[in-house]
C-alpha positions as CSV (number, residue, x, y, z in Angstrom):
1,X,-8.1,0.0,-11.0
2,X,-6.8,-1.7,-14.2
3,X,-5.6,-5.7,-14.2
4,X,-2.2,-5.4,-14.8
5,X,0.6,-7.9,-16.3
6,X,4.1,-7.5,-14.9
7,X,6.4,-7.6,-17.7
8,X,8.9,-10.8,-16.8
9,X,11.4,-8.5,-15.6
10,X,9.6,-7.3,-13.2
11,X,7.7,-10.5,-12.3
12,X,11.0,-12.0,-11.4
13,X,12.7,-9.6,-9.4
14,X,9.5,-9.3,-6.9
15,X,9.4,-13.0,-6.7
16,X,13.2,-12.7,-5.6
17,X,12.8,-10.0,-3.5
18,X,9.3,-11.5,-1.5
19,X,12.1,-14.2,-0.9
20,X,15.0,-11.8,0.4
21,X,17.1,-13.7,-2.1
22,X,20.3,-11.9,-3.4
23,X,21.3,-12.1,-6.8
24,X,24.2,-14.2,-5.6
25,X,21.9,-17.0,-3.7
26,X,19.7,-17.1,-6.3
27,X,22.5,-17.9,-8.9
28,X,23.4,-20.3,-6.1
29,X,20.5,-22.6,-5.6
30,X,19.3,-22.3,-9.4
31,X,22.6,-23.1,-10.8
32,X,21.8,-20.0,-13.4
33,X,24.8,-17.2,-13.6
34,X,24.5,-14.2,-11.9
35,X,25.3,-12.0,-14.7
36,X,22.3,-14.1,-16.3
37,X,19.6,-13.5,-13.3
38,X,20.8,-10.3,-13.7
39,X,20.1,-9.2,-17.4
40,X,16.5,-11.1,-16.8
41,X,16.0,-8.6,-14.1
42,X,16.3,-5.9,-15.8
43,X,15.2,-6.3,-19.1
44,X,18.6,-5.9,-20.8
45,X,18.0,-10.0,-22.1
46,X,17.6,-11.1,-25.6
47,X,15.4,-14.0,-24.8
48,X,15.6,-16.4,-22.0
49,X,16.4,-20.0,-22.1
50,X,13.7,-22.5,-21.4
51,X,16.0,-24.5,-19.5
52,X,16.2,-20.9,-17.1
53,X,12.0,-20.5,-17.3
54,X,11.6,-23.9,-16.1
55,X,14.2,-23.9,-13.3
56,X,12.9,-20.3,-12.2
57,X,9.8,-21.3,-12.1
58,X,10.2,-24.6,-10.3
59,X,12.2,-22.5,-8.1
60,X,9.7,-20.0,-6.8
61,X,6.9,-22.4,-7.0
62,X,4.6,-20.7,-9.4
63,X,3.7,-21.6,-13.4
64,X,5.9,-20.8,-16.9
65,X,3.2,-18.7,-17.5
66,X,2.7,-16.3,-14.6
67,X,6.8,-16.1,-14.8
68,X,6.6,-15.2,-18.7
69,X,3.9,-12.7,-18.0
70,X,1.2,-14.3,-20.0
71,X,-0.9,-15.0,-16.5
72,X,-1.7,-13.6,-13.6
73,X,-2.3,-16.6,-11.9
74,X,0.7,-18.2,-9.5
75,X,-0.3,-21.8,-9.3
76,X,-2.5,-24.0,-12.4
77,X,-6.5,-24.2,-11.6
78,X,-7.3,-27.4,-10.3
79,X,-10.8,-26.6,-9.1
80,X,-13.9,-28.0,-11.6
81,X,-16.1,-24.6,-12.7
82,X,-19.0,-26.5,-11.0
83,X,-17.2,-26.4,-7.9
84,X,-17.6,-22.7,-7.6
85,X,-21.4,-23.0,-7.6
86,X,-21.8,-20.2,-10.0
87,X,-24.5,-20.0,-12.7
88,X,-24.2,-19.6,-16.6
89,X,-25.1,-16.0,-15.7
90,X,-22.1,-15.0,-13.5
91,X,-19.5,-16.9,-16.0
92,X,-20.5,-15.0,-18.4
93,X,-20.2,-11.7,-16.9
94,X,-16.6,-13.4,-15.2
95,X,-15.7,-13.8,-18.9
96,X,-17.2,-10.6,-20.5
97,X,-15.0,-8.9,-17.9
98,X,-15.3,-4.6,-18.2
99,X,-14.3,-4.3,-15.2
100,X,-11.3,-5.2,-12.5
101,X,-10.4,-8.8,-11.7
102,X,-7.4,-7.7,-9.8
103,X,-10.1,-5.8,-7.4
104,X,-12.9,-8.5,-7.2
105,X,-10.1,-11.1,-6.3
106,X,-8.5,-9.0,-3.4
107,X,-12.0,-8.2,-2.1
108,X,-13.4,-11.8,-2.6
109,X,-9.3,-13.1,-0.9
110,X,-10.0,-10.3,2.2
111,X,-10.2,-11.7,5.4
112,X,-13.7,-10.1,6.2
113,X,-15.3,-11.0,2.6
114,X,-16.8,-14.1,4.1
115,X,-18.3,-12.4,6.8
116,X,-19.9,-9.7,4.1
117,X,-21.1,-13.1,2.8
118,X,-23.0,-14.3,5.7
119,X,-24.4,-10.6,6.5
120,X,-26.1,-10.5,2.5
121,X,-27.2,-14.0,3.0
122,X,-29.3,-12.4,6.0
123,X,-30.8,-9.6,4.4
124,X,-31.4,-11.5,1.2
125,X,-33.3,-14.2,3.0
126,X,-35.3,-11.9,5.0
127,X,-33.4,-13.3,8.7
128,X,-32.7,-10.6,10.2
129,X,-35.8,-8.3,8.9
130,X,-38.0,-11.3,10.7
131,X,-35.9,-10.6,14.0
132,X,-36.6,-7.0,13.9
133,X,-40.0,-7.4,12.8
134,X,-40.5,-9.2,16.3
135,X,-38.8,-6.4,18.4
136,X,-40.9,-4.1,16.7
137,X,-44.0,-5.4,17.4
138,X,-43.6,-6.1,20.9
139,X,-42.9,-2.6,21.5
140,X,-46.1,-1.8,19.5
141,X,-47.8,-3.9,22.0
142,X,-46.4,-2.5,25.0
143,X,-47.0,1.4,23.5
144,X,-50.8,0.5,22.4
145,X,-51.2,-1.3,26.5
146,X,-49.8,2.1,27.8
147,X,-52.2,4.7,25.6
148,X,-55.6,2.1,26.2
149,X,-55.0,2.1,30.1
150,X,-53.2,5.1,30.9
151,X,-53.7,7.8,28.0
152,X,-50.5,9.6,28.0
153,X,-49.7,12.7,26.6
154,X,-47.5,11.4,23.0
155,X,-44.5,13.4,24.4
156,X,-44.2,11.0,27.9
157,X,-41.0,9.4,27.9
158,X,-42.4,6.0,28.0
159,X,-44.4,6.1,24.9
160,X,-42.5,8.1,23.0
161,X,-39.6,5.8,23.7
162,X,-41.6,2.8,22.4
163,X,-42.2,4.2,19.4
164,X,-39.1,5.9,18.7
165,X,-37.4,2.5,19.3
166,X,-39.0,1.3,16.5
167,X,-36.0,0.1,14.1
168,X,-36.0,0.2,9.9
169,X,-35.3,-3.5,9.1
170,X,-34.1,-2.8,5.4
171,X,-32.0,0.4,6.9
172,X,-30.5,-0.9,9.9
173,X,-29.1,-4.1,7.7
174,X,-28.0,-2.2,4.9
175,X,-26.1,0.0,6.9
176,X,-24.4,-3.0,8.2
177,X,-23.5,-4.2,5.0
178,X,-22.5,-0.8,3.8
179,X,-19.9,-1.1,6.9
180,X,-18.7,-4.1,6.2
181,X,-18.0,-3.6,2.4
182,X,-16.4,0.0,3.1
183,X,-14.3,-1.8,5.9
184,X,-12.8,-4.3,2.9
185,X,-12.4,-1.8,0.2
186,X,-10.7,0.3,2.6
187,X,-8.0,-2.3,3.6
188,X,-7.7,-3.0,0.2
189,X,-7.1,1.1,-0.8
190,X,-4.0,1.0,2.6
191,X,-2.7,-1.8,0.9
192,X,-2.3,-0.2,-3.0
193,X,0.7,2.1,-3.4
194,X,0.2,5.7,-2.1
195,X,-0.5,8.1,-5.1
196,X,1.6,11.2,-6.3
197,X,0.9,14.3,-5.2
198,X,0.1,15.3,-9.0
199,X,-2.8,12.7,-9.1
200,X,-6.8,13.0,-7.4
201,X,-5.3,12.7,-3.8
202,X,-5.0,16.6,-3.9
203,X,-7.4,18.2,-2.4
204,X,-9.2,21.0,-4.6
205,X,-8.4,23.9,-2.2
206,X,-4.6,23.3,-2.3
207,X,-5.0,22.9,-6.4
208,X,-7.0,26.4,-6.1
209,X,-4.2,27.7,-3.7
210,X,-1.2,26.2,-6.0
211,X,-2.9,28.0,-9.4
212,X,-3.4,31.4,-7.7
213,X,0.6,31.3,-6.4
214,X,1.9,30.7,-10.3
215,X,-0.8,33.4,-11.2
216,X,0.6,36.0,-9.1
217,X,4.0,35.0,-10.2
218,X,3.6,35.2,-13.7
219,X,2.1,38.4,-12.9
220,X,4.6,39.9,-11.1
221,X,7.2,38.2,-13.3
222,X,8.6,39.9,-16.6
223,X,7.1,39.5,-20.1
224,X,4.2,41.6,-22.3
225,X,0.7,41.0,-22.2
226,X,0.4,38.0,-24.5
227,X,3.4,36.4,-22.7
228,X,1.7,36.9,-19.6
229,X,-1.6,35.2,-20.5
230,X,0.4,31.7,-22.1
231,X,2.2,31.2,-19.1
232,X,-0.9,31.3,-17.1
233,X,-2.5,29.0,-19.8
234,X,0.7,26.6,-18.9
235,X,0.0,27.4,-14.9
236,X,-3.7,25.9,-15.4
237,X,-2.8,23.2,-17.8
238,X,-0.1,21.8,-15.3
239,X,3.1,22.6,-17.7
240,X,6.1,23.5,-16.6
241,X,6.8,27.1,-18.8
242,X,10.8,26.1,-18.6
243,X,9.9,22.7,-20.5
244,X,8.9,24.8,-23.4
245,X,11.1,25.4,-26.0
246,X,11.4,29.3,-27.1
247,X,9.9,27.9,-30.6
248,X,6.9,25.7,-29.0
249,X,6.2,28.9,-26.8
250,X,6.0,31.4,-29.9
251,X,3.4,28.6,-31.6
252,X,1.4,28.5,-28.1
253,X,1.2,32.5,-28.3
254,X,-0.2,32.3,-31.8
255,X,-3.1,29.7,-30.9
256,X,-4.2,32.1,-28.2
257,X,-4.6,35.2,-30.4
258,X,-7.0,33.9,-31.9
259,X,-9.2,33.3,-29.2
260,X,-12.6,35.5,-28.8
261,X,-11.6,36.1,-25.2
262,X,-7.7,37.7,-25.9
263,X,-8.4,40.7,-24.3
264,X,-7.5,41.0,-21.0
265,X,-5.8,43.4,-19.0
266,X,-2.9,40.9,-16.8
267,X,-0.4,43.8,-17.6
268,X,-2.5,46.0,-15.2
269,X,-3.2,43.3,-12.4
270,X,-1.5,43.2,-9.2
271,X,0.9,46.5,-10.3
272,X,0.6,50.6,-9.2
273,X,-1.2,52.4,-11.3
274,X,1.6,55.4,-12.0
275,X,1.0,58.4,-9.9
276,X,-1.2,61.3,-11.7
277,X,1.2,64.1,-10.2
278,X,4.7,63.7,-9.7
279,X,6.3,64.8,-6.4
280,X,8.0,68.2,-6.5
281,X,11.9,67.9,-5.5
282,X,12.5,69.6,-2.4
């Protein structure tokens, strides 16, 4: 995921719709022309009057610079860094960035973040391991009570029970906060726009299935040997043969006579081989 700046255009005509403002009642309560509000929505504006900025942003309650794209940021910080509680350490990875802002805010703003909180706290600080320590070892007690007075075999139910109930500290937490991060970034991946069905969403059997269809088709389709072989070329490179240009599909041709592997026999695949004898006329 990359941190993204709307381009002002854009920035203003989600804050107007997250408002369910027409162009018309916004012109109305900002005293700024429709035709105006329009043009900034769109992009079609040579530059925009401060007076407009100011009153926009007044307006929708954020600052000049989130509206004029130079922030992501709604509202002006008005927290002290050493309110955060953060060492030199963390600032300057914060600062050094390489990696998504956008994501670590929406995880860190999810309702179930301070939860994941609490739950590292405990594994960090050795709480919960302490807890299962204790369960563990009165079970250990109560197996090692059973085999001195009663010997049983190690497949009775009883003792095997006891030590089967045994539980991982380390594991059993981490799984929990395995859960609880998945849980976030999950939410997180609902909330993001779906993807196209060019992008990773496709599954690699359907991509298999899709390839061998324009394979077949190409085969079955008209053209020579060489003609054959670019448009599969195009078929596993994902371009469209009919967005070539006649010219552009010569030069593509040209490129793949000289590769070592030319050969091929496509002009012999998927047809009937011509009949040794022909039939007699009756």
């Amino acid at each position: 995921m990359e941190d993204m700046i709307l381009t002002i255009a854009e920035r203003l005509k989600d804050l107007r719709k997250d408002r369910g403002l027409t162009l018309e009642a916004l012109a109305e309560v900002t005293n700024i022309s429709k035709s105006a509000l329009g043009t900034y929505e769109t992009g079609e504006f040579k530059d925009i009057s401060p007076f407009s900025i100011v009153k926009l942003a007044k307006f929708y309650g954020v600052t000049t610079d989130y509206l004029m794209g130079v922030s992501n940021l709604e509202k002006e910080v008005d927290v002290e860094i050493q309110e955060l509680h953060l060492t030199n350490e963390a600032l300057d990875v914060l600062k050094a960035g390489g990696f998504s802002g956008t994501l670590l805010s929406e995880i860190i703003s999810h309702r179930d973040f301070q939860r994941l909180m609490v739950d590292m706290e405990i594994f960090v600080d050795y709480i919960a391991s302490m807890q299962v320590d204790n369960l563990n070892y009165g079970l250990g007690a109560a197996r090692s009570i059973v085999q001195k007075q009663y010997h049983p075999d190690e497949n009775e139910l009883f003792y095997r029970t006891a030590e089967l109930g045994k539980i991982p500290a380390d594991e059993y937490v981490g799984s929990v906060l395995r859960d609880d991060l998945t849980s976030i970034l999950r939410d997180i991946r609902k909330a993001h726009p779906a993807k196209t069905k060019n992008n990773a969403d496709i599954s690699p059997v359907a991509v298999v299935d899709e390839f061998q269809k324009k394979v077949q088709s190409v085969i079955e389709g008209k053209g020579n040997p060489k003609e054959q072989a670019a448009k599969i070329c195009l078929a596993a490179w994902g371009v469209d043969y009919d967005n070539l240009t006649p010219e552009e599909f010569v030069v593509l041709i040209g490129i793949l006579e000289k590769s070592e592997f030319k050969e091929n026999s496509i002009s012999r695949r998927g047809r009937k081989q011509p009949s040794s004898q022909k039939k007699r006329k009756k």
